[in-house]
Residue frames as qw, qx, qy, qz and C-alpha x, y, z in Angstrom:
[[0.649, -0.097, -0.009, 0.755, 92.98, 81.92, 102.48],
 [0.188, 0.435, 0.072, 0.878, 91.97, 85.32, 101.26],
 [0.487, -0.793, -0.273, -0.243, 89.26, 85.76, 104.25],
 [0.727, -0.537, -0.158, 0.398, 92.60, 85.34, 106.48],
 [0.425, 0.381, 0.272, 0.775, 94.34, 87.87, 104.08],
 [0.041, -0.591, -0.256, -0.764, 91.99, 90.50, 104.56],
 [0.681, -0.700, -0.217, 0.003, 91.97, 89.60, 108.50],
 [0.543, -0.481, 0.021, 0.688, 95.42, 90.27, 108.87],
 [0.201, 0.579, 0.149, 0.776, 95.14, 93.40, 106.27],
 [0.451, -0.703, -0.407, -0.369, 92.86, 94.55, 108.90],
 [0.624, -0.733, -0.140, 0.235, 94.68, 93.72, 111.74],
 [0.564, -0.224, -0.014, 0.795, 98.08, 95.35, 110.73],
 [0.021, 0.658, 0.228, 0.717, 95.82, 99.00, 109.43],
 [0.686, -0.629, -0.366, -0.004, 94.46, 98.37, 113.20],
 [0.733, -0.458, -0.200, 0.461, 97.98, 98.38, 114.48],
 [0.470, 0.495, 0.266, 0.680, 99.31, 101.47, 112.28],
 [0.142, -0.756, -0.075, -0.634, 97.28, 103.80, 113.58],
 [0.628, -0.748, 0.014, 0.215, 97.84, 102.67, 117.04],
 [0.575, -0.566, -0.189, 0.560, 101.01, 103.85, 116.64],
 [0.120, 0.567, 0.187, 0.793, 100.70, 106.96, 114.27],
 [0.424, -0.776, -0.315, -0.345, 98.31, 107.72, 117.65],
 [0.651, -0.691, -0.090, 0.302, 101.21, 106.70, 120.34],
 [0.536, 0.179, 0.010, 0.825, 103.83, 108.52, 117.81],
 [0.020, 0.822, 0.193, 0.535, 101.55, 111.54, 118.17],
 [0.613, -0.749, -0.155, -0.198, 100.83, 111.34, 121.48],
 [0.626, -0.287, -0.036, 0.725, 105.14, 110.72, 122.71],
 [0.395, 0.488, 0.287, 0.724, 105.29, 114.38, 119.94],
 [0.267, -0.753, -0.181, -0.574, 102.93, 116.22, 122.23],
 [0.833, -0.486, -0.204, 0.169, 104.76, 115.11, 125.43],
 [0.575, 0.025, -0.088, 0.813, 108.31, 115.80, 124.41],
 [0.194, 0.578, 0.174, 0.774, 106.62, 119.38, 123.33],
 [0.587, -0.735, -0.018, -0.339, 104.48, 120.24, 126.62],
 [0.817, -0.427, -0.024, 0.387, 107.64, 118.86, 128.76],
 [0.528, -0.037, 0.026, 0.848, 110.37, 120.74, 126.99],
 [0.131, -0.752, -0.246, -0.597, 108.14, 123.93, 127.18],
 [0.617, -0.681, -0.193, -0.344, 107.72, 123.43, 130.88],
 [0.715, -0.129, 0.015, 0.687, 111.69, 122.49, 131.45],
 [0.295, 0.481, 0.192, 0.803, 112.39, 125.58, 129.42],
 [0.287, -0.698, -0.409, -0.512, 110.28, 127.36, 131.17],
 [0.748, -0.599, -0.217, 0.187, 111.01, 126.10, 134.90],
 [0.795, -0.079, 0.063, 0.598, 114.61, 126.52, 134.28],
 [0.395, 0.398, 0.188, 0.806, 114.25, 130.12, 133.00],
 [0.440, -0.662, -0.065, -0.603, 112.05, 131.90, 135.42],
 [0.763, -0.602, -0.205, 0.113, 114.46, 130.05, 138.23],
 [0.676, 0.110, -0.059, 0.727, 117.57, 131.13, 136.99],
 [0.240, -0.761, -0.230, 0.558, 119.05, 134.51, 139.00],
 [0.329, 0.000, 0.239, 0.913, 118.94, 136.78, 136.01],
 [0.195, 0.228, 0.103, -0.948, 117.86, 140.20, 135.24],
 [0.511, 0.534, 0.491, -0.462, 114.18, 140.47, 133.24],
 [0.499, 0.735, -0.301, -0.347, 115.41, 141.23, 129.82],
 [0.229, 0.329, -0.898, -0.181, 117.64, 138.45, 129.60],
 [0.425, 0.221, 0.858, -0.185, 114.90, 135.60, 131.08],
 [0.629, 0.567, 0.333, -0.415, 112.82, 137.01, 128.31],
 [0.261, 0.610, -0.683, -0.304, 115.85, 136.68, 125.54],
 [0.162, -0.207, 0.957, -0.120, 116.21, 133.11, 126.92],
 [0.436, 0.313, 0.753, -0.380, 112.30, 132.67, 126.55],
 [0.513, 0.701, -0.148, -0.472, 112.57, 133.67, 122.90],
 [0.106, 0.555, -0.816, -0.118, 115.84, 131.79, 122.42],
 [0.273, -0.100, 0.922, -0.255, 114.54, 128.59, 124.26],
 [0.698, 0.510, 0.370, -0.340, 110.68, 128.86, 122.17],
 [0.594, 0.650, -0.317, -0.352, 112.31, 128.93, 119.18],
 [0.067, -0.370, 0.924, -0.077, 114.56, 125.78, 119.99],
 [0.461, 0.165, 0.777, -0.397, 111.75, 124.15, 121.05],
 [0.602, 0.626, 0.077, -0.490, 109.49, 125.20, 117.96],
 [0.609, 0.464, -0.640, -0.055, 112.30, 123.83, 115.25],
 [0.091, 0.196, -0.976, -0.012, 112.73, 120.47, 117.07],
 [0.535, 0.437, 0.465, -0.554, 108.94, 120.24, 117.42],
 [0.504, 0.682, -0.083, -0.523, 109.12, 120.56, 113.58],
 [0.460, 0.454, -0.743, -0.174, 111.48, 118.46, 112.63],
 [0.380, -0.082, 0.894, -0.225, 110.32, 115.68, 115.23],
 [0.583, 0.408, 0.381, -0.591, 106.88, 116.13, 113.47],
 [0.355, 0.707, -0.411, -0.454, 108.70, 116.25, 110.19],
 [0.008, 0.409, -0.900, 0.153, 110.25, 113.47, 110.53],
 [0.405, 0.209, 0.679, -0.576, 107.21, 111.55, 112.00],
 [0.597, 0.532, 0.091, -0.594, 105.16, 112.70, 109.01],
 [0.109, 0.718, -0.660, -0.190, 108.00, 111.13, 106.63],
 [0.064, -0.143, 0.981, -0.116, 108.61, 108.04, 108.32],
 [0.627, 0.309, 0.517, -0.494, 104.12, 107.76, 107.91],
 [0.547, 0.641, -0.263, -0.469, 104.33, 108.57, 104.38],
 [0.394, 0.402, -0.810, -0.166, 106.80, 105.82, 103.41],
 [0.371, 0.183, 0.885, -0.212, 104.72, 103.09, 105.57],
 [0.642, 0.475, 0.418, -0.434, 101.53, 104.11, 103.76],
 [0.426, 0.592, -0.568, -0.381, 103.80, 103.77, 100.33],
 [0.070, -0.334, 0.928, -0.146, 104.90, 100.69, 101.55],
 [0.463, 0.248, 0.755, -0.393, 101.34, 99.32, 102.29],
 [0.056, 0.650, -0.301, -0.696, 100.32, 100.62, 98.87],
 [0.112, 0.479, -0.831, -0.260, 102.92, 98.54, 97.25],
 [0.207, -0.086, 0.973, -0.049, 102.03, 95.32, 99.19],
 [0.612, 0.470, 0.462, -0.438, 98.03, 95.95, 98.60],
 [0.685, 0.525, -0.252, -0.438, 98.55, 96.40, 94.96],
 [0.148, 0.248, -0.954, -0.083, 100.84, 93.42, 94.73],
 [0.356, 0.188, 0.780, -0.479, 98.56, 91.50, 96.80],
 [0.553, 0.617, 0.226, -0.512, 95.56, 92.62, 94.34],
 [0.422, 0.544, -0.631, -0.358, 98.11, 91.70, 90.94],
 [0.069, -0.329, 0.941, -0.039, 98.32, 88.28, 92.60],
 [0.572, 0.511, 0.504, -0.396, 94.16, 87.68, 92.75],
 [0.414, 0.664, -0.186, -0.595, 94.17, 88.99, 89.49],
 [0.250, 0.450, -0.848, -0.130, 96.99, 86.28, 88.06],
 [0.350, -0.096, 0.822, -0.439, 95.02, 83.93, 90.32],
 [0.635, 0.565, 0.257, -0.460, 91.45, 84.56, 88.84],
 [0.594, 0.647, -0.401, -0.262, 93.42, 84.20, 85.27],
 [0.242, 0.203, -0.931, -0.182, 94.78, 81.15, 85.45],
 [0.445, 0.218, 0.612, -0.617, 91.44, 79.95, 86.94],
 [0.554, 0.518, 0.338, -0.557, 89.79, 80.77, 84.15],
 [0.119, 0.647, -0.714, -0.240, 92.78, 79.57, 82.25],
 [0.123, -0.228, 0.948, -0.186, 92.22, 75.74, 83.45],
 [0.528, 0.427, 0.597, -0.428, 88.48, 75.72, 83.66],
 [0.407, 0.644, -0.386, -0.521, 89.09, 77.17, 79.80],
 [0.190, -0.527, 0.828, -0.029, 91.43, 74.17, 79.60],
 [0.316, 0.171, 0.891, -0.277, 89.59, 71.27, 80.85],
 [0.632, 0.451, 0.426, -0.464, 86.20, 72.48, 78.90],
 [0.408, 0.723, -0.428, -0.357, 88.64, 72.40, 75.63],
 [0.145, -0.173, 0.965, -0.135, 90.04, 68.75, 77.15],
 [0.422, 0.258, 0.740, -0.456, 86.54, 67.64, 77.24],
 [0.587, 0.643, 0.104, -0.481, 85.19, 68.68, 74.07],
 [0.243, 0.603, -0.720, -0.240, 88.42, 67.02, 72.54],
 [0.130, -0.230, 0.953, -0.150, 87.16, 63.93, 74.26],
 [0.638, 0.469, 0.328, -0.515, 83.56, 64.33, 72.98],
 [0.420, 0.652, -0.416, -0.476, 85.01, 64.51, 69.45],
 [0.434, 0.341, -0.803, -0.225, 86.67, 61.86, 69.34],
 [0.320, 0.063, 0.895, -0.305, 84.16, 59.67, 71.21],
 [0.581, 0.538, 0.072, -0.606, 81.92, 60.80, 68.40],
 [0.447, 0.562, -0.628, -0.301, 84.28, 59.81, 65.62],
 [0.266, -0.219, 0.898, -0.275, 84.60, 56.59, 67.55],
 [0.511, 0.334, 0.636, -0.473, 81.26, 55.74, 67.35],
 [0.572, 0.649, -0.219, -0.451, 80.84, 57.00, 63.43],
 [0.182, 0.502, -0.820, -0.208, 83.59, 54.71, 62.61],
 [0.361, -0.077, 0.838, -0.401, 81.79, 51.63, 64.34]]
């Protein structure tokens, strides 16, 4: 049971990062698309040179703060999985632990059973 444990630990770290990789990778899309919207759209539109460059200040900085808070946001939403995993690993590790101790709890047990049953197979015999 723990060899399958530590196969599916394995396989859901596996899957994480795929998508920490396909969150990245949608982050750098939205950004290089709404740059290049922003862009298209401002250098078609019929206005003078000083305003397309206002707009291309106005529009980079739009872009820049939702870039940030997508990331932000992103970063956030990593942080509280990798808390989350954390959690379960140390549980996970408190339960071995509790495992291993009553193990050693039983075997304890049984050699304390056994030595009770020596005794009195001893006394048995003395009495005889």
């Amino acid at each position: 049971m723990r060899l399958n444990d530590l196969f599916e630990n394995k396989r859901r770290e596996r899957e994480r990062q795929e998508k920490k990789e396909t969150a990245k990778k949608v982050a750098i899309g939205t950004a290089i698309g709404t740059v290049i919207g922003a862009v298209a759209g401002i250098l078609t539109a019929p206005k003078s040179g000083k305003e397309t460059r206002e707009d291309i200040v106005a529009k980079t900085k739009e872009t820049t703060d939702n870039v940030k808070k997508t990331i932000g946001e992103s970063v956030d939403a990593i942080k509280e999985g990798e808390k989350q995993v954390r959690r379960g690993i140390k549980e996970r590790i408190e339960e071995f632990r509790d495992r291993d101790l009553i193990e050693v709890e039983i075997e304890n047990l049984e050699e304390n059973v056994e030595d009770l049953e020596d005794m009195a197979n001893t006394e048995e015999n003395e009495t005889m």
